[in-house]
Backbone as CSV, one residue per row, in Angstrom:
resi,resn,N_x,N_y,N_z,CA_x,CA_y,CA_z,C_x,C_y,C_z
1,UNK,-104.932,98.437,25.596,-104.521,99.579,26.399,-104.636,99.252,27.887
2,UNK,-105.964,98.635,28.057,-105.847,97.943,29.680,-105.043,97.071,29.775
3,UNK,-104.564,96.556,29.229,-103.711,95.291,29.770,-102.263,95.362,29.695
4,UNK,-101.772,96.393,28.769,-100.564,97.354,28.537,-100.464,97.999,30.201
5,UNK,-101.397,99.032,30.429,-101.564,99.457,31.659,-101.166,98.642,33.014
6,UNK,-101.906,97.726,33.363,-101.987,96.268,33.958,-100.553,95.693,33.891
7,UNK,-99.891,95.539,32.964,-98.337,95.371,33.005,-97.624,95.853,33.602
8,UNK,-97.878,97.424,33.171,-96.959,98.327,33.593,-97.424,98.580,35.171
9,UNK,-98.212,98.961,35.903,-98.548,99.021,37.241,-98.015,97.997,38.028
10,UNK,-98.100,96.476,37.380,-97.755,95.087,38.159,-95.955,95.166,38.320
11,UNK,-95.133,95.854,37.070,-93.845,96.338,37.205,-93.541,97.043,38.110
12,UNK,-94.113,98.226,38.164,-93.629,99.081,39.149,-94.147,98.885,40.377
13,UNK,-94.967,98.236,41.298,-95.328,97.866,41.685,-94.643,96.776,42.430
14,UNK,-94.094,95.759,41.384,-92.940,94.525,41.831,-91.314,95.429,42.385
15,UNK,-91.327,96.306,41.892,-89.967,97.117,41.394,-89.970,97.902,42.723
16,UNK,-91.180,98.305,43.176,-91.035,98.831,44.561,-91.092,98.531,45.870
17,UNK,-91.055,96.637,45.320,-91.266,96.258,46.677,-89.820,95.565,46.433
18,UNK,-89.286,95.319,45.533,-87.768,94.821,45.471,-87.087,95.466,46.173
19,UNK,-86.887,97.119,45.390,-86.002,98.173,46.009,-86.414,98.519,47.536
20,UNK,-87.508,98.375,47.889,-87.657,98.986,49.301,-87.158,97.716,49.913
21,UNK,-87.029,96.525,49.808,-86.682,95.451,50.768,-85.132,95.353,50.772
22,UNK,-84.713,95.842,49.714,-83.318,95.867,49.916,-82.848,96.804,50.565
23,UNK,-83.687,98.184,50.431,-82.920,99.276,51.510,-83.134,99.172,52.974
24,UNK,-84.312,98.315,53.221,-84.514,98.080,54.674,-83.339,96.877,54.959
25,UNK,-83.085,95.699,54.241,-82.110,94.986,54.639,-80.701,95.421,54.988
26,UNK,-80.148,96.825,53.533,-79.100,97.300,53.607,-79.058,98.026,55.246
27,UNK,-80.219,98.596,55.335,-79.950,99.527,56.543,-79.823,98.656,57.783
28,UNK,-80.446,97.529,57.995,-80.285,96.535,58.885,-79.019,96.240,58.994
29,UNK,-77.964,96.239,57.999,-77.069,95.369,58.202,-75.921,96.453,58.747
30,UNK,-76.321,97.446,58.299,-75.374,99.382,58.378,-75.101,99.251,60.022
31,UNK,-76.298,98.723,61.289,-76.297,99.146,62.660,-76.385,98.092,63.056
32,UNK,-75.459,96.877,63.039,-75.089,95.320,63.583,-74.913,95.883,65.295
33,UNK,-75.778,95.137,65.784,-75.974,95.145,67.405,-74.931,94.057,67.897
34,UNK,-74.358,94.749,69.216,-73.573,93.444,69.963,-73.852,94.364,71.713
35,UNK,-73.803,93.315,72.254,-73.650,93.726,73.690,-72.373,93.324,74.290
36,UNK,-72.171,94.243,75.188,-70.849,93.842,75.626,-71.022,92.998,76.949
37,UNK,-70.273,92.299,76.807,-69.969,90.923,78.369,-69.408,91.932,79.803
38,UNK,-70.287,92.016,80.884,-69.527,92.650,82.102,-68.196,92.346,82.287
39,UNK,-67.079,93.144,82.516,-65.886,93.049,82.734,-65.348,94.261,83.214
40,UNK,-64.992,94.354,84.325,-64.459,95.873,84.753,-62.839,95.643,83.954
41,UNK,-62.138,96.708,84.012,-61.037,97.153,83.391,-59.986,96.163,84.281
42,UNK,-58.754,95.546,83.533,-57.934,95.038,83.499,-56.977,95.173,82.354
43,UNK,-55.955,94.354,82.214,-54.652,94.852,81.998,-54.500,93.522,81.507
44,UNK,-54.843,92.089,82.227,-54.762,90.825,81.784,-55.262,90.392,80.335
45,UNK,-54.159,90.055,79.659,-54.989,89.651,78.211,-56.095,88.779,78.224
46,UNK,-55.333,87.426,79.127,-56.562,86.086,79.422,-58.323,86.293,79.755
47,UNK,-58.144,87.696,80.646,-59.145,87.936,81.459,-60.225,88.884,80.410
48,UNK,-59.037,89.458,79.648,-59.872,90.265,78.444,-60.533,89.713,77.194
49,UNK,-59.673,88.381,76.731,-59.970,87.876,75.896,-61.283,87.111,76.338
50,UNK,-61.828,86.452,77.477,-62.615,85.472,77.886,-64.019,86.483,77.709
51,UNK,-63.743,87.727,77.504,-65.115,88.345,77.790,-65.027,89.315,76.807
52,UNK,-64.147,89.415,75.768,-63.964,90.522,74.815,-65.306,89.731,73.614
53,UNK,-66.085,90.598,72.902,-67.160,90.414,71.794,-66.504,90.597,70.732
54,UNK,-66.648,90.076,69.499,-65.721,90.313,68.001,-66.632,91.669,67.494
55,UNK,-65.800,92.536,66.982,-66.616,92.841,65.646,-64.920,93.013,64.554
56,UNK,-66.221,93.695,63.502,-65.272,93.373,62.381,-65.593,95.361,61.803
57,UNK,-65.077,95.199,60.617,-65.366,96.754,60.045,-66.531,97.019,59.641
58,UNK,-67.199,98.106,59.778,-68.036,98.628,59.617,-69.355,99.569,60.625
59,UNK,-70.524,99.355,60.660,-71.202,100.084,61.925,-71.879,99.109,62.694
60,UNK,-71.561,99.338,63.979,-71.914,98.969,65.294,-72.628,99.594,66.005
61,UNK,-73.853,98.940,66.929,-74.521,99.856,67.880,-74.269,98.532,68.929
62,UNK,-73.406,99.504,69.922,-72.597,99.076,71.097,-73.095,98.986,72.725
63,UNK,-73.967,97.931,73.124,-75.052,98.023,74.019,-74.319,97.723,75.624
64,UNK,-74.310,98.155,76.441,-73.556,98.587,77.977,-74.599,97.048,78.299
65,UNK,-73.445,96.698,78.967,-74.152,95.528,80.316,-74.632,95.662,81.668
66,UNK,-75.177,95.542,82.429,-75.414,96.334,84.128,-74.455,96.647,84.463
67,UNK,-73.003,96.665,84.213,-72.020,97.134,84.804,-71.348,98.472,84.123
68,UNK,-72.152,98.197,82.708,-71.740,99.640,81.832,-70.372,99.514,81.395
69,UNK,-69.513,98.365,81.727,-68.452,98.345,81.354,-67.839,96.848,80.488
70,UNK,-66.907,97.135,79.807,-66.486,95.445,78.811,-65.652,95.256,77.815
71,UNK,-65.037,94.855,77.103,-64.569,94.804,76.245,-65.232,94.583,74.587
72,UNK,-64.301,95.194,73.674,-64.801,94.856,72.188,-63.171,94.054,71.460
73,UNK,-63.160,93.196,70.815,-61.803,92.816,70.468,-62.243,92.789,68.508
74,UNK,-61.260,93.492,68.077,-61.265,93.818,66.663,-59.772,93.280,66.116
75,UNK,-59.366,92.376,65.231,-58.233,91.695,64.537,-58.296,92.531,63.110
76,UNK,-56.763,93.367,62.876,-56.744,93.897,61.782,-56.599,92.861,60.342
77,UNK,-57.685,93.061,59.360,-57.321,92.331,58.298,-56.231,92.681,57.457
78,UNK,-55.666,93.727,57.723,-54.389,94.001,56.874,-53.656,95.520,57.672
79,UNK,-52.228,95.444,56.976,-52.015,96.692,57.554,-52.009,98.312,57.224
80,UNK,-52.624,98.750,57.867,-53.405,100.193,57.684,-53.342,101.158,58.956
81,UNK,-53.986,101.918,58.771,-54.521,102.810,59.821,-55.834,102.295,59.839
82,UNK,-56.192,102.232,61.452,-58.226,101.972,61.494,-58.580,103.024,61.976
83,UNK,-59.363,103.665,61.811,-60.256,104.643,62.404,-61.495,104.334,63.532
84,UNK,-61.949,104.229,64.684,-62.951,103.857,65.528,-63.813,105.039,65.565
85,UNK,-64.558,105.248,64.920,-65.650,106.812,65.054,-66.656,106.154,66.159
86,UNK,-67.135,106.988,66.970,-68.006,106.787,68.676,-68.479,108.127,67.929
87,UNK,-70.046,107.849,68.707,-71.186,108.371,68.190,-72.285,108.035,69.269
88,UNK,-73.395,108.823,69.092,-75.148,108.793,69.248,-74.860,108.085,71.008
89,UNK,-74.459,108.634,71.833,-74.209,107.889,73.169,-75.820,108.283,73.579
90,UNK,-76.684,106.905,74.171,-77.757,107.118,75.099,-77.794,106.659,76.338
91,UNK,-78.352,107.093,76.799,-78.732,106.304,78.007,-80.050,106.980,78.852
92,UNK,-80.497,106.393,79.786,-82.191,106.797,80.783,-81.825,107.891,81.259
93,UNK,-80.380,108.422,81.484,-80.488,109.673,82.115,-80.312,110.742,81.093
94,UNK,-80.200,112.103,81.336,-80.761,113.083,80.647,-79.167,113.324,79.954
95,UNK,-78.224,113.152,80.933,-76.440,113.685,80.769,-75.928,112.711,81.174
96,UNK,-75.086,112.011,79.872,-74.512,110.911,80.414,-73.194,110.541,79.921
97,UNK,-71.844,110.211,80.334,-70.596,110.267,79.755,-69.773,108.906,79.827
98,UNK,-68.870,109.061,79.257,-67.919,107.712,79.522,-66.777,107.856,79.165
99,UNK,-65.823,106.820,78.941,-64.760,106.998,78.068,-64.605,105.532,77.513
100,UNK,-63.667,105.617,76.367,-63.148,104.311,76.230,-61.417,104.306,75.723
101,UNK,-61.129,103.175,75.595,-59.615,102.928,75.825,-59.204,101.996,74.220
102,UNK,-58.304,101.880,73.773,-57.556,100.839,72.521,-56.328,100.314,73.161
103,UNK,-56.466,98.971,73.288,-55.547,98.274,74.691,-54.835,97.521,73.138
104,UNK,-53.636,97.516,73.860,-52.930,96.552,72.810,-51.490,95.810,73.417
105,UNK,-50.718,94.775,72.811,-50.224,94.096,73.639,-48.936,94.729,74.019
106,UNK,-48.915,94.631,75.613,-47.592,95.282,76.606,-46.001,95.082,75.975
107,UNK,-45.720,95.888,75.818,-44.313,95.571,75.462,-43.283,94.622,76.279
108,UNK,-44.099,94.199,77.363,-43.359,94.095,78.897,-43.735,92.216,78.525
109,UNK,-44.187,92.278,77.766,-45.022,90.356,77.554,-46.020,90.506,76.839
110,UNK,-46.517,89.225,76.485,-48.116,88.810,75.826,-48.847,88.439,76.774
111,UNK,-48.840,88.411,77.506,-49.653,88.444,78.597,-50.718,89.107,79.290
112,UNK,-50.451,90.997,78.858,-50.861,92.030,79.280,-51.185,92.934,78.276
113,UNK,-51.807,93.738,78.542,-52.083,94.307,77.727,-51.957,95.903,78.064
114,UNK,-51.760,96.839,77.348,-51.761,98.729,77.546,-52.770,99.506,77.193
115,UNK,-52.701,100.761,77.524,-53.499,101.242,76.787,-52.416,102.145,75.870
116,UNK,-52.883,102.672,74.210,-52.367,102.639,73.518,-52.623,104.527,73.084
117,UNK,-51.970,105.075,72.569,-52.128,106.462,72.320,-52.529,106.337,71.064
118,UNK,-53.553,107.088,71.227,-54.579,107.381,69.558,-54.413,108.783,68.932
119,UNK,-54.699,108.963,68.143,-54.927,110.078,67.427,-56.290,110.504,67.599
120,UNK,-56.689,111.887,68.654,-58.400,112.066,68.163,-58.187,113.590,68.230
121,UNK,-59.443,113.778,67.979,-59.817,115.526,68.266,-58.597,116.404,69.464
122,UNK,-57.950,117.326,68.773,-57.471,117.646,69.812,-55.422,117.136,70.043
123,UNK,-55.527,115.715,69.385,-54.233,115.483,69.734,-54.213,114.022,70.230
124,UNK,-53.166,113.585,70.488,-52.663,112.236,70.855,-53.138,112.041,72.230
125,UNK,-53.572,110.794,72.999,-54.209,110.809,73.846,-54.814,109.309,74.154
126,UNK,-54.747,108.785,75.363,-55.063,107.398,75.271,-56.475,107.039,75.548
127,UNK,-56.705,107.952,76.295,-58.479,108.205,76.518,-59.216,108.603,75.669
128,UNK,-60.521,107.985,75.460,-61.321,108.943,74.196,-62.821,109.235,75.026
129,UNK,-62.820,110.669,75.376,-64.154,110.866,76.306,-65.049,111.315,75.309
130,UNK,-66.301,110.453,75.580,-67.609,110.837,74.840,-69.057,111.102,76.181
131,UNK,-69.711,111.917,75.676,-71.004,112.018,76.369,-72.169,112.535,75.237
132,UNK,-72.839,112.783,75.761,-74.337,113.146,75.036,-74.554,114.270,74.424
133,UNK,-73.525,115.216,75.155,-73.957,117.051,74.514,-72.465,116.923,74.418
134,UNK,-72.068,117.909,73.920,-70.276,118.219,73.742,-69.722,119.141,74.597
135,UNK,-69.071,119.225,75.183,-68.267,120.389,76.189,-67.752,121.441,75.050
136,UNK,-67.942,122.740,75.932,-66.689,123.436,75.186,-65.721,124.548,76.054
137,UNK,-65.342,123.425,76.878,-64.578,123.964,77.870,-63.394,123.452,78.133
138,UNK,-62.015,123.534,78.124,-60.789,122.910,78.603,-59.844,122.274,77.369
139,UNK,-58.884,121.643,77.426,-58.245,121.429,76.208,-59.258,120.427,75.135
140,UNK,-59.095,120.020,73.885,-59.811,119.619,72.683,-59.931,118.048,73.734
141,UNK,-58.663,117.610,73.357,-58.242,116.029,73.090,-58.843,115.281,74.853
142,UNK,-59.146,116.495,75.697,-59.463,116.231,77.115,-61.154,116.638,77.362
143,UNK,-61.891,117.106,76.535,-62.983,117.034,76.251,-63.776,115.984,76.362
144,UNK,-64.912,116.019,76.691,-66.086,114.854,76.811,-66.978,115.612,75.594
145,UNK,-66.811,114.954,74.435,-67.482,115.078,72.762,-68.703,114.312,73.127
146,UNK,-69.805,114.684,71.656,-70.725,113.634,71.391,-70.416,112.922,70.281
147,UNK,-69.139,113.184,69.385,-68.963,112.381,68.036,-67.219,112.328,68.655
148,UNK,-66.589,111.644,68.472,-65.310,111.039,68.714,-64.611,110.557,67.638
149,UNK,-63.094,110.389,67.294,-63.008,109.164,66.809,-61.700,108.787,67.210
150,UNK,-60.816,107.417,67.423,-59.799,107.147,67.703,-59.003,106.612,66.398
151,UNK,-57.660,106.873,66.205,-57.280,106.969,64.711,-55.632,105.604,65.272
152,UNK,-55.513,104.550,65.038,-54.682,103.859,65.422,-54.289,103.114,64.146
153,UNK,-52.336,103.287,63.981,-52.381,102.165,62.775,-52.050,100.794,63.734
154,UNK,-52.263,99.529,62.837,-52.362,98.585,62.701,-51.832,97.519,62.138
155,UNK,-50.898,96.633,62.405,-50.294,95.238,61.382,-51.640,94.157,61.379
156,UNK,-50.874,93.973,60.010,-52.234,92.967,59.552,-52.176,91.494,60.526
157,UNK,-53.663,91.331,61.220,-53.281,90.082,61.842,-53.455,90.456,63.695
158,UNK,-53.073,91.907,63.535,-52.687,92.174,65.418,-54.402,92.928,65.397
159,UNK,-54.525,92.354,66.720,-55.884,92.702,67.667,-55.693,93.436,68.755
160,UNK,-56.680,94.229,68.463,-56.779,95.334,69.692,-58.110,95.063,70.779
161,UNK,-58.101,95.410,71.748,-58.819,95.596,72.737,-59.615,96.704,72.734
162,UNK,-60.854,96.553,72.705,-61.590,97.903,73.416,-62.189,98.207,74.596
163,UNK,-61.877,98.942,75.318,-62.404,98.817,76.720,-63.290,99.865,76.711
164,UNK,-64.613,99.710,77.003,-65.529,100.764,77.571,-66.462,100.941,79.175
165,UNK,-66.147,102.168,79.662,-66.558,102.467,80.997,-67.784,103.684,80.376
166,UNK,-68.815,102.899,80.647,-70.557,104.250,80.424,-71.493,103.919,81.416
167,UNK,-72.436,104.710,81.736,-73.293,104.129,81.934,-73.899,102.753,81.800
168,UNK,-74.648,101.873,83.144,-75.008,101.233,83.082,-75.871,100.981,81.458
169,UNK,-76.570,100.228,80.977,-77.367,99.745,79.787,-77.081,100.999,78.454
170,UNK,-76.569,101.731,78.822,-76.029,102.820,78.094,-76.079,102.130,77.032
171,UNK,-76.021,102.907,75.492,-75.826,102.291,74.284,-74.842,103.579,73.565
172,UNK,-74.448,102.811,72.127,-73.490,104.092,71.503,-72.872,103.455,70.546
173,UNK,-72.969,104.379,69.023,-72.625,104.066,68.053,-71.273,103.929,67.258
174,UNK,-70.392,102.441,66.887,-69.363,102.814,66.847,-69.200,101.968,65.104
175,UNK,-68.627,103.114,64.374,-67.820,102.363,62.824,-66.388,102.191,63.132
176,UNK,-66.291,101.238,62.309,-64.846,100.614,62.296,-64.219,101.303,60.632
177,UNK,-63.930,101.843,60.501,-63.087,102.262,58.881,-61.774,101.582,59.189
């Protein structure tokens, strides 16, 4: 009976340190950190690409450089609609806002790049304003939100640009669907 016991405790026991290490890993992997490279806003692909950070699908926590501003460059694996959901914006000050942009290539050349009209809250719109508390004042799609999302389709293969203007060291949560 003791040693029946003794089994069974050493099981569950093993069983709870399995499952808990996997949910701490899973959750580790849920909020993949990147910082973005200083780059104020441009239009130049060359200039964007040299300082644009990869990500890929899924969740991101999106860290501001001293300039608060930079690029993110995302390559569609197939063709779809992507969704960019912006989220959890922080920063040292108490009220803090930004916007960001989905740049994609100029019709005018490959060279350059646009900014691109999204689908968000509100309506079509090339800007996507986020801050810390939510407004509820003035049209939807022209709003400064605390949850966002930008809704853009996509050919498989073509890369988009993300441009973000926040607060300096600012941080803010972004999924890729």
């Amino acid at each position: 009976m003791k040693r029946t016991l003794k089994k069974f405790a050493t099981i569950v026991f093993v069983s709870l340190l399995i499952f808990g290490f996997a949910a701490v890993t899973g959750n580790a992997a849920a909020n993949r950190v990147v910082k973005l490279k200083n780059q104020s806003f441009t239009s130049k692909k060359s200039v964007a690409r040299k300082k644009a950070v990869t990500v890929k699908r899924g969740g991101w926590t999106v860290k501001m450089g001293t300039l608060g501003t930079g690029f993110l460059k995302f390559k569609a694996p197939k063709t779809k609609k992507y969704v960019f959901n912006y989220s959890g914006l922080q920063s040292n000050s108490s009220y803090t806002n930004g916007y960001t942009y989905v740049m994609v290539d100029s019709k005018y050349g490959n060279n350059y790049l646009t900014m691109s009209n999204v689908r968000t809250q509100g309506g079509v719109t090339a800007s996507i304003y986020i801050n810390n508390r939510s407004n509820t004042t003035g049209t939807m799609k022209y709003r400064f939100l605390s949850s966002r999302y930008a809704a853009v389709k996509l050919k498989k293969g073509q890369v988009v640009y993300l441009y973000f203007s926040f607060d300096p060291n600012a941080s803010l949560n972004l999924k890729v669907k």
